[in-house]
GUSE-661900 format. One line per 3 residues: their letters; for each residue x, y, z of C-alpha. Coordinates in steps of 0.1 Angstrom, whole numbers, plus 5000, padded with zeros to 4 digits. Example, Ala and Ser with C-alpha at 12.3 -4.5 7.8 and 13.67 -1.06 7.14 Angstrom:
2
AS = 5123,4955,5078  5137,4989,5071;
This chain:
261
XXX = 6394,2916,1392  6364,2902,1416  6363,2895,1453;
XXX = 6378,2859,1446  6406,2870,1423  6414,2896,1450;
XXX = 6407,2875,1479  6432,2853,1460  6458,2879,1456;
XXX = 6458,2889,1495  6460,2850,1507  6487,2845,1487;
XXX = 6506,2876,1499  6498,2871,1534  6512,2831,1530;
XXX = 6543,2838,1514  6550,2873,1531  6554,2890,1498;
XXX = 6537,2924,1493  6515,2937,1465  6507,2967,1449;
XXX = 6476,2985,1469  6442,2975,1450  6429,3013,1450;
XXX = 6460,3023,1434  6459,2998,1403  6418,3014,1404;
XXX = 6398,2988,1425  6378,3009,1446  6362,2984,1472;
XXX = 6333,2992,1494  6332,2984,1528  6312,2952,1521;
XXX = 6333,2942,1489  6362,2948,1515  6350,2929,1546;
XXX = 6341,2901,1518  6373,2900,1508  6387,2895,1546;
XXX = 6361,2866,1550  6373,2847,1519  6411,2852,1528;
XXX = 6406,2838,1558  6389,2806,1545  6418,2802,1518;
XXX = 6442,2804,1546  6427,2780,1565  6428,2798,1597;
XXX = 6418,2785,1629  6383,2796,1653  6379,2832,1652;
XXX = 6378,2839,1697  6371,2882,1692  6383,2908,1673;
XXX = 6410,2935,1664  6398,2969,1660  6425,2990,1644;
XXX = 6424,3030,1631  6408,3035,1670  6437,3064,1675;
XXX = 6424,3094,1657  6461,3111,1662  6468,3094,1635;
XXX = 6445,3087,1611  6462,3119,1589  6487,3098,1592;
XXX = 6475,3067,1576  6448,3087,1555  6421,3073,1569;
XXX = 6385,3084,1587  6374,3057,1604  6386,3023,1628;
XXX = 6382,2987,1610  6377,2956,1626  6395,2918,1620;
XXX = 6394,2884,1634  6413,2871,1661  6420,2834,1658;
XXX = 6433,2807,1678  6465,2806,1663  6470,2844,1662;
XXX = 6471,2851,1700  6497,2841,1729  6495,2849,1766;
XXX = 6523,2855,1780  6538,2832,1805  6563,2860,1824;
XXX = 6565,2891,1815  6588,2884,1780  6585,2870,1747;
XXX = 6600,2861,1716  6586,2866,1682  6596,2853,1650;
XXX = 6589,2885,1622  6603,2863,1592  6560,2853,1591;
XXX = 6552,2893,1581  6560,2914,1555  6561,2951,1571;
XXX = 6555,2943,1605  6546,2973,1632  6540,2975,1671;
XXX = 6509,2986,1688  6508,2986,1730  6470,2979,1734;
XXX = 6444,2972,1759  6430,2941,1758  6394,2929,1773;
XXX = 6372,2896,1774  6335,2900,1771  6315,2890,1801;
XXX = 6282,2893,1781  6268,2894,1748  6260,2932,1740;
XXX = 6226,2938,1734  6209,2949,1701  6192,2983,1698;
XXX = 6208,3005,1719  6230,3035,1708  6252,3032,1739;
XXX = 6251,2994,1752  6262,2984,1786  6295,2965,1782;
XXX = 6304,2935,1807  6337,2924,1808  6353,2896,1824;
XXX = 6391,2908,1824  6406,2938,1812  6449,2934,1803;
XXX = 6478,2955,1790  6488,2938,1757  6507,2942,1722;
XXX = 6495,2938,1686  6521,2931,1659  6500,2947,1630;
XXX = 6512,2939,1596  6514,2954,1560  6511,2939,1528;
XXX = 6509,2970,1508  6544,2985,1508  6554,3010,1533;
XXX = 6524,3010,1548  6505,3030,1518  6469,3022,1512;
XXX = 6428,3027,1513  6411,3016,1544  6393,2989,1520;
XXX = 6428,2977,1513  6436,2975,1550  6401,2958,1559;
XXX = 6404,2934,1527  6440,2925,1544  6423,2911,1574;
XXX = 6430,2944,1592  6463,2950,1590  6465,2920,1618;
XXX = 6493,2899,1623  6495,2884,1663  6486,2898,1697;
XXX = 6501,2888,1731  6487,2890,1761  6498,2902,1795;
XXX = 6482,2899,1827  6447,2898,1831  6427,2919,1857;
XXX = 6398,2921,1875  6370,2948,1865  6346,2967,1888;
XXX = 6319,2992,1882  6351,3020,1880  6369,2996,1848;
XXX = 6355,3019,1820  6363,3056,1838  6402,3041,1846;
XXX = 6411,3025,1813  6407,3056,1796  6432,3072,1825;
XXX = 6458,3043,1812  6489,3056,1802  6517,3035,1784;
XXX = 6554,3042,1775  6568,3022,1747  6603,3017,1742;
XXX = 6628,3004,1723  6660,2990,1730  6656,3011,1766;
XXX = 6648,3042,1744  6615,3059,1747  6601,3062,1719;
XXX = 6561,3074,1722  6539,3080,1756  6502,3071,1746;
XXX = 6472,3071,1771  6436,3048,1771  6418,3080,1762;
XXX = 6434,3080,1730  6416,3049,1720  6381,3068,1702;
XXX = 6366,3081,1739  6383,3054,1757  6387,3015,1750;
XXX = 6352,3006,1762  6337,3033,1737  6357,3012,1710;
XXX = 6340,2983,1718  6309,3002,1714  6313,3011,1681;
XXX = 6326,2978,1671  6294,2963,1680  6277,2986,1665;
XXX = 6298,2984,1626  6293,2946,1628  6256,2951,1628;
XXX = 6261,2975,1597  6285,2943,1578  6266,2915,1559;
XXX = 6279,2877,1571  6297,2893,1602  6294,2872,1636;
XXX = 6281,2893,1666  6300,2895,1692  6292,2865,1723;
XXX = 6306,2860,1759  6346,2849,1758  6357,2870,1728;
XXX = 6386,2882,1733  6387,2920,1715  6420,2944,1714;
XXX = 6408,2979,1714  6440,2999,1696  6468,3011,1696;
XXX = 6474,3042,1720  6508,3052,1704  6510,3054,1668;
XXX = 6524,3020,1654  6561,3014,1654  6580,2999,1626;
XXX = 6598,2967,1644  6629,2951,1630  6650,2912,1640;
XXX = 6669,2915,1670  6652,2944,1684  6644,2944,1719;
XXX = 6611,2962,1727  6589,2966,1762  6561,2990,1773;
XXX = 6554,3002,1807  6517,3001,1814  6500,3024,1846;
XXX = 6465,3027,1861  6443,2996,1868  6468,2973,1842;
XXX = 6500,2985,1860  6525,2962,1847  6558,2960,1822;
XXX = 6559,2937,1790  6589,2929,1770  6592,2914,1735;
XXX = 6623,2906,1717  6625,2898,1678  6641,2873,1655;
C-alpha cells in the first residue's frame, strides 16, 4: 500500500466508525513523516474544517508501557472538533467514534508565536482552562504503533472546553501543581496531577514546537491556537449513558461534567 491507499483506508474508517486492522501489524512500517503524511491527507479526504491548534497526546509517560509507545504525537484541532462549554455540563453523542476514551486535560491559547532557535522558548499564553479530550481508536482495542496512532490523526476525536483563566508570570510553576480527580458515575476512578504531563503542560508545548519544526508540510504554531497538552490520568474507556465529571484544583479550580449517548 502507499500513503494514498492508506490515507484512504484511515478516512474511510474514521467516516463510517468502523475499525481496521493496525498497518504495522499487516507489515507497513511508517516513519514519522510517511505517518504525519498520512494524517495530512486524511484530513483533506475528510473535508475537515480550519485547523485553530493542536492535540498533543502520549504527554503522560505513566503510561506509555501501557500503550507501547516512547514518545508524545501531535494532531489538529479543527473548528468542528472543539466545544466550550456553556455551564459546567455536556452531552456527547459517541455513536461518531469507534473506541472512544476520556482524557481530563489542560488546555491553553497561545498569546504569541514561539520563536525559532531556542532549546527552551518563552511561552505566552492568553488563557489557560481545565478541559476533556474524547480520544478515539480505530485500531481495535486500542492496539497499535505510534505511526498508526499519528497516521489516525492522533488518536483525536473532540475536546471541550471549560472555563478559561487568566495567566501571570506564576501560570507555568502552578499548572504543573494541578491536580484532577476523574470520575465516573460518582465513582473515582484515577487522581492525575499537571506534572504528569512531560515536566508540566507548558514543557509540552515546548516540545511540540519543537517536533513540528522536525515534520515536513507542518504549520508552526501562531497566536490564537488553541493546544490541549494531555491527558494527566491514563485514558478511560467511555460507554452510552455514562455519566462522567472531573474535579479540577490549583489555578483551573473548577468541576466539569459530561454525559454520553
Amino acid at each position: 500500500m502507499n500513503i494514498e491507499e492508506i490515507a484512504s483506508e484511515v478516512s474511510s474508517s474514521i467516516s463510517l466508525a468502523k475499525q481496521i486492522e493496525p498497518f504495522s501489524k499487516r507489515g507497513l512500517v511508517l516513519s514519522l513523516q510517511e505517518a504525519y503524511d498520512v494524517a495530512g491527507i486524511v484530513r483533506q479526504k475528510l473535508g475537515q474544517t480550519e485547523i485553530i491548534g493542536r492535540k498533543i497526546g502520549f504527554t503522560n509517560r505513566n503510561i506509555w508501557n501501557i500503550y507501547n509507545v516512547d514518545q508524545p504525537i501531535w494532531g489538529p484541532i479543527t473548528t468542528n472538533s472543539v466545544s466550550f462549554f456553556g455551564s459546567n455540563f455536556l452531552k456527547i453523542d459517541l455513536s461518531q467514534f469507534c473506541e472512544p476514551r476520556i482524557e481530563p486535560e489542560i488546555v491553553v491559547c497561545l498569546k504569541q508565536t514561539p520563536k525559532d532557535g531556542s532549546e527552551n522558548p518563552e511561552i505566552y499564553l492568553d488563557w489557560i482552562a481545565p478541559g476533556f479530550e474524547i480520544v478515539d481508536s480505530i485500531y481495535p482495542n486500542w492496539k497499535f504503533s505510534l505511526t498508526d496512532a499519528i497516521a489516525s490523526g492522533g488518536l483525536h476525536g473532540c475536546l471541550v472546553v471549560g472555563k478559561k483563566f487568566k495567566v501571570n508570570d506564576r501560570t507555568e510553576r502552578d499548572l504543573i501543581d494541578v491536580g484532577v480527580s476523574l470520575y465516573r458515575g460518582g465513582r473515582i476512578e484515577e487522581v492525575g496531577k499537571g506534572a504528569n504531563v512531560l515536566d508540566g503542560p507548558v514543557s509540552a508545548i515546548r516540545y511540540l514546537h519543537s517536533g513540528l519544526s522536525k515534520i515536513r508540510n507542518q504549520d508552526a504554531l501562531s497566536v490564537g491556537n488553541i493546544i490541549t497538552t494531555g491527558t494527566m490520568t491514563d485514558a478511560k474507556p467511555i460507554f452510552s449513558k455514562e455519566k462522567w465529571s472531573a474535579k479540577f484544583e490549583g489555578v483551573v479550580e473548577s468541576e466539569l461534567n459530561l454525559e454520553f449517548f
